[in-house]
C-alpha positions, 0 to 999 in steps of 0.5 A: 087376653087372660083365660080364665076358666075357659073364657078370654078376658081383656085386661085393663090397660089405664096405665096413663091415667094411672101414671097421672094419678101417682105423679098428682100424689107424688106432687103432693107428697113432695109439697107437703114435704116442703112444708116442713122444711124448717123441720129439715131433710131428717124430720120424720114428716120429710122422711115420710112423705118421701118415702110414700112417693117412693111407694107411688113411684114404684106401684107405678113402674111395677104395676101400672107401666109394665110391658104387658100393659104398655104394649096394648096401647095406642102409638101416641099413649106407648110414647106417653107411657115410656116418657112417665116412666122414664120420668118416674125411675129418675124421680125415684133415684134422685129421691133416694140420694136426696141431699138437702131440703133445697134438693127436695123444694126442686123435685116437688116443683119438677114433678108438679110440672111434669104432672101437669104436663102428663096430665093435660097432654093425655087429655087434650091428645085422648079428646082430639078424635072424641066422636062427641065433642063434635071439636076438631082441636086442629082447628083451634088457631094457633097461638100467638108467639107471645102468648105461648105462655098463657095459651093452654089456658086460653085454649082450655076456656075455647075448649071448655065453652065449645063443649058447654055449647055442644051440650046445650045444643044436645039438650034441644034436640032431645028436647031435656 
């Protein structure tokens, strides 16, 4: 809590969300870097978008994923927060020793993937107790070893109908 002329005010603490934000950017930064890999490591195009993922890295590790920020989140988004910012300093130390164009092409696939990742665990982890949703994700059948590939799609379009017909349903009882 801050005091502020007297008067408690909660501080906001999105940093998970933030955290996905500036992996989603650094991914992009990093693909559109590659973009221009004929141009190589020292065109001014590279050497830019690098270095704006460097600016998003650090925004993330200095203001969004600080300890005061951390401390007040729920155990299972603490877990997520300290994982993306681990995740975060390493990105930023291999881009400020990048080598080669190849190097690079590995980080931006890295840090899409991981991205991805961040971002549809907090979401999928966030929804599991939504009082509205009326979907217990535990429910959901587990997926077939085969499949484990294609699941989180699958998963996502059960998701996506189970919501789709919890709000019609909403819609005839109020009656919209």
């Amino acid at each position: 809590m801050l005091l502020l002329e007297g008067k408690e005010m909660s501080v906001a603490s999105a940093c998970v969300p933030c955290a996905i934000g500036h992996f989603s950017t650094s991914a992009t930064l990093l693909n559109e870097a590659i973009r221009f890999k004929k141009d190589g490591l020292t065109s001014p195009q590279v050497l830019d978008d690098i270095a704006a993922t460097l600016g998003e890295q650090n925004a993330l590790e200095r203001i969004d994923l600080t300890p005061e920020k951390i401390r007040s989140l729920p155990d299972w988004e603490k877990e997520m927060a300290n994982i993306a910012l681990e995740r975060s300093r390493e990105l930023r130390h291999k881009l400020e020793n990048v080598q080669s164009m190849e190097e690079l092409e590995n980080l931006a696939a890295d840090t899409d993937e991981f991205y991805k990742m961040l971002n549809r665990d907090w979401a999928s982890k966030r929804l599991e107790d939504c009082p509205t949703c009326k979907i217990n994700i535990q429910q959901e059948p587990a997926a077939e070893p085969q499949k484990q590939a294609g699941s989180l799609d699958d998963y996502v379009k059960r998701t996506s109908e189970k919501r789709r017909q919890y709000m019609e349903e909403l819609k005839m009882e109020i009656g919209s």
